[in-house]
Every structure is written in C-alpha cells, then in structure tokens.
LUMVO-126121 format. One line per field, with one value per atom (N, C-alpha, C): residue number from 1; atom name; residue in three letters; x, y, z negated. Coordinates in pm, 1 decimal, always signed. Example, Ala and Ser with C-alpha at 12.3 -4.5 7.8 and 13.67 -1.06 7.14 Angstrom:
! residues 2
num: (1:1:1:2:2:2)
atome: (N:CA:C:N:CA:C)
residu: (ALA:ALA:ALA:SER:SER:SER)
x: (+1319.0:+1230.0:+1320.0:+1285.0:+1367.0:+1290.0)
y: (-569.0:-450.0:-330.0:-225.0:-106.0:+3.0)
z: (-780.0:-780.0:-780.0:-708.0:-714.0:-787.0)
END
This chain:
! residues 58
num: (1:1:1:2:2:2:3:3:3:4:4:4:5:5:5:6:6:6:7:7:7:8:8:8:9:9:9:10:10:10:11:11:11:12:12:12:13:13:13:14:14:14:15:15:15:16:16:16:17:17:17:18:18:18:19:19:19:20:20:20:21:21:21:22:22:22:23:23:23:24:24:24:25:25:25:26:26:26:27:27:27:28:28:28:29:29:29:30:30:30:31:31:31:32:32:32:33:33:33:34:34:34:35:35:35:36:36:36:37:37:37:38:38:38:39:39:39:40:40:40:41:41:41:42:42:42:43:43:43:44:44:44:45:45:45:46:46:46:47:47:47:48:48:48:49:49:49:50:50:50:51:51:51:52:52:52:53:53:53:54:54:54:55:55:55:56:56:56:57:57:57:58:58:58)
atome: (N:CA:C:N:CA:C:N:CA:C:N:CA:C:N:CA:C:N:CA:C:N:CA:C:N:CA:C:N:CA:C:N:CA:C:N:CA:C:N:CA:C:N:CA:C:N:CA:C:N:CA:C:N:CA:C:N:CA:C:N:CA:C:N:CA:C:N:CA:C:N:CA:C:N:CA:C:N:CA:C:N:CA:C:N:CA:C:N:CA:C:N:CA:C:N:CA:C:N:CA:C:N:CA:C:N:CA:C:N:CA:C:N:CA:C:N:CA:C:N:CA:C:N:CA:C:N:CA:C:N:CA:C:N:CA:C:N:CA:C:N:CA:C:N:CA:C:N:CA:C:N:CA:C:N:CA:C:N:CA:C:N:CA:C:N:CA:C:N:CA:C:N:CA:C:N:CA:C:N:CA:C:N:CA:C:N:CA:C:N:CA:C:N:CA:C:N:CA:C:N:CA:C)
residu: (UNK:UNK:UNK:UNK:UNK:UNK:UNK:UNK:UNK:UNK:UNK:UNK:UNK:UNK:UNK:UNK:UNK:UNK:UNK:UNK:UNK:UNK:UNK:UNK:UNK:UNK:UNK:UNK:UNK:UNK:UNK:UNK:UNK:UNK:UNK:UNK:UNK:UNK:UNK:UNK:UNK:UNK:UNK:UNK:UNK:UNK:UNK:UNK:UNK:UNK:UNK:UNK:UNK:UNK:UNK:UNK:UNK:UNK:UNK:UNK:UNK:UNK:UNK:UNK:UNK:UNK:UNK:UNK:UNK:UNK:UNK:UNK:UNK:UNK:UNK:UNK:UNK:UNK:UNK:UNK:UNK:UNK:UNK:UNK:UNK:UNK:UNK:UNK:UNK:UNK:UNK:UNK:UNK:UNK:UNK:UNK:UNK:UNK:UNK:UNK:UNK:UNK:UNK:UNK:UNK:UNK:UNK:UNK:UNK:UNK:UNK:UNK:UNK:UNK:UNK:UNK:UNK:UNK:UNK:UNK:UNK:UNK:UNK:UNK:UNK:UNK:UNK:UNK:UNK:UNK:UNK:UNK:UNK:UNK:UNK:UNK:UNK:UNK:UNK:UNK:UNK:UNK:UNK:UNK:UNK:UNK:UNK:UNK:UNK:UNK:UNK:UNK:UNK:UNK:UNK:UNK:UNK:UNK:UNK:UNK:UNK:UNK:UNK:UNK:UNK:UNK:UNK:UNK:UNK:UNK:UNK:UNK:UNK:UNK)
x: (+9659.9:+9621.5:+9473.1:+9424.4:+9262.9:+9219.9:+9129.4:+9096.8:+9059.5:+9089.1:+9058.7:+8903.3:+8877.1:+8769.9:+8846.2:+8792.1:+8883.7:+8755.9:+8840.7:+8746.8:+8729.3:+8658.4:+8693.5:+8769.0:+8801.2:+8870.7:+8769.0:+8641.5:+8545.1:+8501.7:+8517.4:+8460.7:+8519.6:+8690.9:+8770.0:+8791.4:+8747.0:+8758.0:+8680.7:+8536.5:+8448.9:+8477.4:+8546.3:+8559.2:+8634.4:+8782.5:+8857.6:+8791.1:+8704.2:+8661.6:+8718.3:+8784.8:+8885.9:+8827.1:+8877.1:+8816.8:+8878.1:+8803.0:+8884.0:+8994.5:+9002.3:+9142.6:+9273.4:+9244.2:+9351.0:+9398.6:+9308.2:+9260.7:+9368.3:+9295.0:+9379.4:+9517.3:+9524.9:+9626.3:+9775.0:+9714.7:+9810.0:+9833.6:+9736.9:+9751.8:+9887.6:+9861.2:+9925.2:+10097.3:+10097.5:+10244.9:+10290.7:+10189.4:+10241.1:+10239.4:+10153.8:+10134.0:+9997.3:+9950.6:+9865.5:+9850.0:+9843.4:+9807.5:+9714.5:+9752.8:+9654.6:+9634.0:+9481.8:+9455.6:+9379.9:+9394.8:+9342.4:+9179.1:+9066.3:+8959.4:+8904.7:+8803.8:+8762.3:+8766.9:+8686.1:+8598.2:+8730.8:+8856.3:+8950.1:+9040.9:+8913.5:+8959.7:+9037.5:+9125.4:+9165.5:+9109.6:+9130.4:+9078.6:+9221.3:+9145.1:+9255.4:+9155.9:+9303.0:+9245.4:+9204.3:+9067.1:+9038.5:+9116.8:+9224.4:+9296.5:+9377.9:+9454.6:+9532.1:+9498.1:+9361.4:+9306.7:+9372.9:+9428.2:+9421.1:+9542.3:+9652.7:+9790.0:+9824.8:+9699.8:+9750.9:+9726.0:+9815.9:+9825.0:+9749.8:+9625.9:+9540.5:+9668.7:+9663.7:+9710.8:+9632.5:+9695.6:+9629.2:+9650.0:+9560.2:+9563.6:+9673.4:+9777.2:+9826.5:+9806.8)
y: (+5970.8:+6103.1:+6099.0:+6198.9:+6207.9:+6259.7:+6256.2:+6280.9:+6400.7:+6554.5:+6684.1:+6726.0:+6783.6:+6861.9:+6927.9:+6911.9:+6959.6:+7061.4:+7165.1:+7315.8:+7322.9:+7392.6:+7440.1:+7596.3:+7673.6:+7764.2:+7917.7:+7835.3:+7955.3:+7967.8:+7887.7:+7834.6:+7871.1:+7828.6:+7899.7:+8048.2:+8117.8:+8260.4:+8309.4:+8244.7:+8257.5:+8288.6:+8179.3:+8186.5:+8265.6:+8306.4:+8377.1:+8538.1:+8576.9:+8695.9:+8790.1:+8707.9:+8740.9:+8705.4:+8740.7:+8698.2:+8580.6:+8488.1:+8412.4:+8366.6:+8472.4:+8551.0:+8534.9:+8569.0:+8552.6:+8445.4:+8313.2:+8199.4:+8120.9:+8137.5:+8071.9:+8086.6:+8251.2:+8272.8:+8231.6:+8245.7:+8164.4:+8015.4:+7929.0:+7784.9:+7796.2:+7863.3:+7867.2:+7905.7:+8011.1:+8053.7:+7925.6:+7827.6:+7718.4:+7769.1:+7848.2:+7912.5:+7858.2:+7795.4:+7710.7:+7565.8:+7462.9:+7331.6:+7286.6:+7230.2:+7191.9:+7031.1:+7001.7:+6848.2:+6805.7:+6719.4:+6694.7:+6656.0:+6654.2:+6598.5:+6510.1:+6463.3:+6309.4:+6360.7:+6497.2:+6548.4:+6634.3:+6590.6:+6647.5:+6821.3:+6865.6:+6997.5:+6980.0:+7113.0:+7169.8:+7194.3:+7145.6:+7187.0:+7226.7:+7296.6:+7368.1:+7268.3:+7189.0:+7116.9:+7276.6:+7217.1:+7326.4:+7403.5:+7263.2:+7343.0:+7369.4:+7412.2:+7489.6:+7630.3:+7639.7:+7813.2:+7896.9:+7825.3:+7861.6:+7946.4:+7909.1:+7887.9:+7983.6:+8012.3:+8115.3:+8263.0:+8327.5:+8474.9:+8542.6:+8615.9:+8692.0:+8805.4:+8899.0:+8996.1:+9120.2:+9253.9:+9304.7:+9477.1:+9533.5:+9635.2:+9740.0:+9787.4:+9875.2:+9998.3)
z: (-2932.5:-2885.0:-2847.1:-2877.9:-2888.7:-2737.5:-2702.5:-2519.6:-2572.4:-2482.7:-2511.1:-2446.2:-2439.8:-2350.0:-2258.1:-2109.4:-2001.4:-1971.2:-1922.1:-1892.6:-1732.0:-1639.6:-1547.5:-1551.4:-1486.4:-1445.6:-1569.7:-1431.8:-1496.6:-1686.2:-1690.7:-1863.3:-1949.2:-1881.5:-1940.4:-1973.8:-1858.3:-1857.1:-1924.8:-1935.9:-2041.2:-2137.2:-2175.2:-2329.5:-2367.0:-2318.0:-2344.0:-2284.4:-2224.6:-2230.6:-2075.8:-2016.8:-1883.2:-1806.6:-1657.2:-1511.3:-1518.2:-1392.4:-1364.6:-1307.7:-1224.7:-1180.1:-1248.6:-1374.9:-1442.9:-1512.7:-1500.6:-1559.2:-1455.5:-1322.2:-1207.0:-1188.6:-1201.5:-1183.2:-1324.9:-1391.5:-1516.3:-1474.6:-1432.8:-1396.3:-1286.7:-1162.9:-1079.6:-1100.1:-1226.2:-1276.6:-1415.4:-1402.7:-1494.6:-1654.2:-1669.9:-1840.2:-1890.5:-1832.6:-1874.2:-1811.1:-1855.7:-1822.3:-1767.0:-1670.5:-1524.7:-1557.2:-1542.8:-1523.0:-1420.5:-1334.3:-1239.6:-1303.7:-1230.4:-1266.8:-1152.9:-1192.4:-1067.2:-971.5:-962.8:-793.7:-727.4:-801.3:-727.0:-729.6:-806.2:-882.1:-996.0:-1005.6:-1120.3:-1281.7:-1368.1:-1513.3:-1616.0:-1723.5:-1820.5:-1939.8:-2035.5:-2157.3:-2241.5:-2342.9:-2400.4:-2510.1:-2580.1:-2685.8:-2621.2:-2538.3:-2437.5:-2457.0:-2465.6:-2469.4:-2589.6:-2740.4:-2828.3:-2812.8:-2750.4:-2760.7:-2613.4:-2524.0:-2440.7:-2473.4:-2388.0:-2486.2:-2323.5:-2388.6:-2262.7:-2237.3:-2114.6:-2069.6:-2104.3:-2193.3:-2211.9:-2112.0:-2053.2:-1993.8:-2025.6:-1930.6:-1936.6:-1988.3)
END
C-alpha cells in the first residue's frame, strides 16, 4: 500500500469547493476518514475526497 497525501480539514474543503464545516463535520459523522497526524491533529487521506459525495443545497 502506497502512503497517501494526508489533507488538513481546510484543504480539503478547498478542494472540494465546501466550507470547512462540512469537511469536519463529515469526519465527525464517520463519512470520511480520519488520520491522526504528528502535531496531534486531525487529517482526511486525499483519495478519500474522490469517493465523498458533497451535500447539495436544498
């Protein structure tokens, strides 16, 4: 298994075009994959992003 690129919260949201709000809040409901990192924070692996489905406005 190949080592991924681990995201922070924000980077993530970046990329996907969303707050981070909703970044966190997916980690927290377990719909996205949480990796610990050195400094003790939270990260999302990057191919994780591909495979999550954004929320789209009512």
């Amino acid at each position: 298994m190949s080592e991924s690129e681990v995201l922070r919260p924000a980077e993530a949201a970046r990329r996907l075009g969303v707050r981070t709000r909703v970044i966190v809040q997916a980690m927290y409901e377990k719909k996205l994959p949480r990796v610990k990192l050195p400094d003790g924070t939270l990260g999302i692996p990057a191919d994780a992003l591909s495979q999550f489905q954004v929320p789209t406005a009512s």
